[in-house]
C-alpha positions as CSV (number, residue, x, y, z in Angstrom):
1,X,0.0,0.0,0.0
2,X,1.5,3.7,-1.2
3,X,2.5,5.8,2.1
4,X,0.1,8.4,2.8
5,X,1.8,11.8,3.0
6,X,1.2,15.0,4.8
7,X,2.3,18.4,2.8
8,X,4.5,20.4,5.4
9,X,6.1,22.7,2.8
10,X,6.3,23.5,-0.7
11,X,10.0,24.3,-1.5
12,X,11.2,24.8,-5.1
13,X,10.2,23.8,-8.5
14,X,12.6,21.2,-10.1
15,X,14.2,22.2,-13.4
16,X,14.2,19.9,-16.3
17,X,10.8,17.8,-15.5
18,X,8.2,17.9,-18.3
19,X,5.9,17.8,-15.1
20,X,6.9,20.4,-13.3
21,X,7.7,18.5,-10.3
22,X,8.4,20.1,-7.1
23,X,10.4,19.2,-4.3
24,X,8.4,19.2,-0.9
25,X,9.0,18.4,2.4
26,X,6.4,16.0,4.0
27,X,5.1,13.9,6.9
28,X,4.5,9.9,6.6
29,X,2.0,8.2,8.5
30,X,5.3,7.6,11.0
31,X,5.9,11.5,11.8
32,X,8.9,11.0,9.5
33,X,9.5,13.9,7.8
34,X,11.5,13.1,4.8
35,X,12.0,15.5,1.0
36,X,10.4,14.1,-1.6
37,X,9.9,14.9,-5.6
38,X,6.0,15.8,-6.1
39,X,4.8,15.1,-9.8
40,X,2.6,17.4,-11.1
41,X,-0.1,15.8,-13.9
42,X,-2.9,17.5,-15.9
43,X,-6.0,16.0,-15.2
44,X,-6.3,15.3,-19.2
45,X,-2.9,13.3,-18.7
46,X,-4.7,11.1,-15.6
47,X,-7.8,10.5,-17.7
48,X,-5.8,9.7,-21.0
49,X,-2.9,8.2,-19.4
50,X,-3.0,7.1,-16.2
51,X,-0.1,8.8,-15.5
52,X,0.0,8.9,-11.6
53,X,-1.2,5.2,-11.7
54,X,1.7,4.2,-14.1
55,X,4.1,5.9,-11.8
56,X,3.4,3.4,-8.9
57,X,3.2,0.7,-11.5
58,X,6.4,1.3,-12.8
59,X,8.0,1.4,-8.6
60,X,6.2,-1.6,-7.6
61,X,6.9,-3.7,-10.7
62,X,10.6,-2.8,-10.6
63,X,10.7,-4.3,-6.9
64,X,9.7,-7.1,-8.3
65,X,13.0,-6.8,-10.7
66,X,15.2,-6.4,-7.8
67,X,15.8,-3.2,-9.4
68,X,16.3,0.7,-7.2
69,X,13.6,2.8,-6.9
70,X,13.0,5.5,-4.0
71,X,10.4,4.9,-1.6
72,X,7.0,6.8,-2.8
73,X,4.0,7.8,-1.3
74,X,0.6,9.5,-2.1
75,X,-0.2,12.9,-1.2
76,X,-3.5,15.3,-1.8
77,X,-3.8,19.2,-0.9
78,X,-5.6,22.0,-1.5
79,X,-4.1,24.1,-5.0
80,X,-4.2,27.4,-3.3
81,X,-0.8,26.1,-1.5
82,X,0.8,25.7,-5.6
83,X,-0.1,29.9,-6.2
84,X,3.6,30.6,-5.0
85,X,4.8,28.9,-8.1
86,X,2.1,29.0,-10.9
87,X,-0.7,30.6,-12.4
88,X,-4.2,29.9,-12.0
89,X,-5.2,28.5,-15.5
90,X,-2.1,26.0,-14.8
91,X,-3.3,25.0,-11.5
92,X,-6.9,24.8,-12.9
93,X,-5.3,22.1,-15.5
94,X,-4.1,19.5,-12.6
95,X,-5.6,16.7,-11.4
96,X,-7.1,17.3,-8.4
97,X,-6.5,13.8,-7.1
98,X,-3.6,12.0,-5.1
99,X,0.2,12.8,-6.0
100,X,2.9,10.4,-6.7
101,X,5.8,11.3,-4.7
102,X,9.0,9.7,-4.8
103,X,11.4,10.1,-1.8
104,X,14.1,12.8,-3.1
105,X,17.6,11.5,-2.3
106,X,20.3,14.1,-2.2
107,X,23.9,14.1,-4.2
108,X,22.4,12.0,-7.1
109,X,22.2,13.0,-10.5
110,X,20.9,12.3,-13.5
111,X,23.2,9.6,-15.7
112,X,25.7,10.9,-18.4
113,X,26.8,8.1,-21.0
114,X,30.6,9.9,-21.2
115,X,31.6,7.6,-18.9
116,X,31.7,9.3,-15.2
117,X,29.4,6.5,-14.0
118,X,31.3,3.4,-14.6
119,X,30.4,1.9,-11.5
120,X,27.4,0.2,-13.7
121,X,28.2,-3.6,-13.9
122,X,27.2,-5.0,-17.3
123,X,24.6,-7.0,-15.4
124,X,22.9,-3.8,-14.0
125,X,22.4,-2.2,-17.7
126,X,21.7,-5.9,-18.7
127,X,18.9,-5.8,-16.2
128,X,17.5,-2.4,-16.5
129,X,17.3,-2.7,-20.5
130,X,15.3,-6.0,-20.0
131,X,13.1,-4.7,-17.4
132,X,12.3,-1.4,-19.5
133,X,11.7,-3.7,-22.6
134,X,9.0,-6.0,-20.8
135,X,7.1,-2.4,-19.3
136,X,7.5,-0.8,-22.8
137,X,9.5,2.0,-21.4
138,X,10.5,4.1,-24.1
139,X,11.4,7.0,-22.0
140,X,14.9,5.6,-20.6
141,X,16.6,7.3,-23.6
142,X,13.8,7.8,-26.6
143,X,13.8,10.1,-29.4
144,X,14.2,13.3,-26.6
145,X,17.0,10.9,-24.6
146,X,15.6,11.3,-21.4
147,X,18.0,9.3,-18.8
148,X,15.6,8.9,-16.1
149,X,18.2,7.2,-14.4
150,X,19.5,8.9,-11.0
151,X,23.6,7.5,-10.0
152,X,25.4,8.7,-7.1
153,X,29.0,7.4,-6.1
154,X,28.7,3.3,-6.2
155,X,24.3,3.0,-6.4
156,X,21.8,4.3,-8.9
157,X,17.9,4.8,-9.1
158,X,15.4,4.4,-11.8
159,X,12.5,7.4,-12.0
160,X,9.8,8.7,-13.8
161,X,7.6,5.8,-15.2
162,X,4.4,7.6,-16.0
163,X,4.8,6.5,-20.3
164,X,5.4,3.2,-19.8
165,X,2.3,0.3,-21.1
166,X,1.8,2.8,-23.7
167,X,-1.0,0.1,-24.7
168,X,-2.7,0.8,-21.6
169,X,-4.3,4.0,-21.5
170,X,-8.4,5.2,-21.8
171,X,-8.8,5.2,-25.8
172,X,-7.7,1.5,-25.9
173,X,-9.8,-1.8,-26.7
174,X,-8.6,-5.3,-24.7
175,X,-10.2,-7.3,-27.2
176,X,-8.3,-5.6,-29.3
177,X,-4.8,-5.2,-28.3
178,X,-2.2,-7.8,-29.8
179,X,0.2,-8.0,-26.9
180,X,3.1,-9.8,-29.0
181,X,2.5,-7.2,-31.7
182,X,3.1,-4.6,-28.6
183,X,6.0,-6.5,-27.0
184,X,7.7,-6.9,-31.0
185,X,7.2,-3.3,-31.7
186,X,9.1,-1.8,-28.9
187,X,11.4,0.3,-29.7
188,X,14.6,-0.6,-28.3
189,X,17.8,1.1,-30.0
190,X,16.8,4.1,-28.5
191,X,17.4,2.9,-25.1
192,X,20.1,4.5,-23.0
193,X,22.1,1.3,-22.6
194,X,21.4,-0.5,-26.0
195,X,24.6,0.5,-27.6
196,X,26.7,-0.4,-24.7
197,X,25.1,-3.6,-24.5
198,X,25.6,-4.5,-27.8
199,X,29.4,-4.2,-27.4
200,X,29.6,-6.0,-24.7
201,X,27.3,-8.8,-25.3
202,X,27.3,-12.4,-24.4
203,X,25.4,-15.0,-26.8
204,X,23.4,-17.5,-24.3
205,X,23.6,-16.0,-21.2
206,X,22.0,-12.6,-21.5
207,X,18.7,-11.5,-19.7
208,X,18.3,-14.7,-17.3
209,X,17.9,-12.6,-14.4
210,X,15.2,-10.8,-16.1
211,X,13.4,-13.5,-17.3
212,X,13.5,-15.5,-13.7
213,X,11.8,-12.8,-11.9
214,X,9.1,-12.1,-15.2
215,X,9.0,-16.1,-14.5
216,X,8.6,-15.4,-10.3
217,X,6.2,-12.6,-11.1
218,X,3.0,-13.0,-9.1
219,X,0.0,-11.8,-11.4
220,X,-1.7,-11.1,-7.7
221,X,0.3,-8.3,-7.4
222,X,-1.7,-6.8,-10.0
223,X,-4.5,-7.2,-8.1
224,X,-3.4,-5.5,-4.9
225,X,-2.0,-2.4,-6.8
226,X,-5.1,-1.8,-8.0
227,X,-7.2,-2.5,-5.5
228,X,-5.1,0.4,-3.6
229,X,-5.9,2.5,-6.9
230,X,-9.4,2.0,-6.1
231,X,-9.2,2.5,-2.2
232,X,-7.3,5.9,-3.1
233,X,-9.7,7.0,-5.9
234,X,-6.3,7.1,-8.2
235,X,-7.7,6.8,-11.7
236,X,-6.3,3.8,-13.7
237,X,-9.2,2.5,-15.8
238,X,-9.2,-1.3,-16.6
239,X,-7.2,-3.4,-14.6
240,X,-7.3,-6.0,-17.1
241,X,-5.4,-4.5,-20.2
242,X,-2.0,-4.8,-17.6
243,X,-2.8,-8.0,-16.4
244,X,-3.2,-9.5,-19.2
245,X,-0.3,-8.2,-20.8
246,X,2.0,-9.8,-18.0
247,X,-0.5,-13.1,-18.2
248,X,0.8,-13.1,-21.8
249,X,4.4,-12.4,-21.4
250,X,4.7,-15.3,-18.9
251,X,2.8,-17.6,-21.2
252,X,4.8,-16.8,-23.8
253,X,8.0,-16.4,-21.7
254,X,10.7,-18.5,-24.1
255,X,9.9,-16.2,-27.0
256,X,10.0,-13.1,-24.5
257,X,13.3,-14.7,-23.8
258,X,14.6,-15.2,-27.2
259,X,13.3,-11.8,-28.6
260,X,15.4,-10.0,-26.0
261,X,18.5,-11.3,-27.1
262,X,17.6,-11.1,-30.2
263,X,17.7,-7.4,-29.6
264,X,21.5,-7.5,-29.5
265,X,22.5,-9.8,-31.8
266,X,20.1,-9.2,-34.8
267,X,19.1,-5.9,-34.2
């Protein structure tokens, strides 16, 4: 279940997020007061998107890929408090429901390919490009070459999942969606870590640390993230368009496993 947070104070807009996101400070359910990276959504995003759903979609399911993420929470509050920062007709745009916060943790940055973070292991981009390939991330690099990857000194942090399941959203059709078509048209060379993979790639043995947890991957988890979606009024529309996604990439998961490396020797 997300963390329920209390707004204690509203500090600076964070530059560089498409959002707007603003770092806060704020109380759990504890009285632990911790900073924390609000994301801002338009209320057409939510409807459309399910953006703030996705968000803890993306945190939860990455658990389950014994990848980082920063602990998150949820957080509501009344507008007036966002005047410092913006204008009314913006403010009038946002969703008026719960927030996705994710815990703000000081003296990371954003990753830079030059090579200052080498402290990567082959197996962590190994295990972040599989991950982002099963969720259909195509914001971990993408046409703009958004990172979305926090590193400090020897740890890094994966962020900012609101695009991800691009096939589930409100102007989709289950009966309709062709989940192997979705999984085979992912586009993967844009991905932050595709190149360096590609050098340093190992026929056989690639992506079987993805494909055991996809393989350990309860489908009841699916069931509990939503039924907090519900309990928090956090729109996410039909539960079944993700579950059955992941019901078919562990059906099919030999070809899921094939297709990934695939990726890097064929592609």
């Amino acid at each position: 279940m997300p963390k329920l947070l209390n707004l204690i104070s509203l500090r600076h807009i964070i530059k560089g997020g498409s959002s707007k996101p603003v770092s806060i400070q704020a109380e759990d359910e504890n009285g632990k007061v911790s900073s924390y990276v609000l994301k801002l959504f338009k209320k057409k995003h939510v409807d459309q998107n399910y953006s703030s759903a996705k968000e803890i979609l993306g945190v939860e399911l990455a658990k389950d890929f014994d990848l980082p993420v920063s602990d998150y929470g949820i957080i509501n509050f009344d507008h007036k408090y966002l005047k410092s920062f913006f204008d009314d007709k913006y403010i009038s745009e946002l969703d008026i429901g719960y927030k996705f916060c994710s815990e703000l943790k000081e003296g990371m940055v954003i990753y830079d390919s030059s090579g200052t973070n080498r402290f990567l292991k082959n197996y962590d981009l190994e295990n972040v490009f599989g991950f982002d390939n099963i969720i259909l991330n195509t914001d971990r690099g993408g046409y703009r070459y958004k990172p979305n990857l926090l590193v400090g000194d020897d740890d890094f942090l994966l962020i900012d999942h609101e695009t991800i399941l691009p096939h589930y959203t409100s102007g989709s059709i289950e009966e309709q969606i062709n989940y192997k078509n979705k999984f085979n048209s992912y586009i993967y060379t844009n991905h932050i870590f595709y190149n360096d993979l590609k050098k340093k790639r190992k026929k056989g043995i690639m992506f079987d640390e993805t494909i055991m947890h996809l393989s350990n991957f309860d489908l009841k988890k699916i069931d509990n993230i939503f039924a907090d979606f519900d309990k928090f009024n956090i729109t996410c529309g039909n539960k079944n368009k993700c579950y059955s996604y992941f019901k078919w990439l562990k059906d099919n998961i030999n070809d899921v496993y094939n297709t990934l490396n695939n990726r890097l020797f064929n592609g």
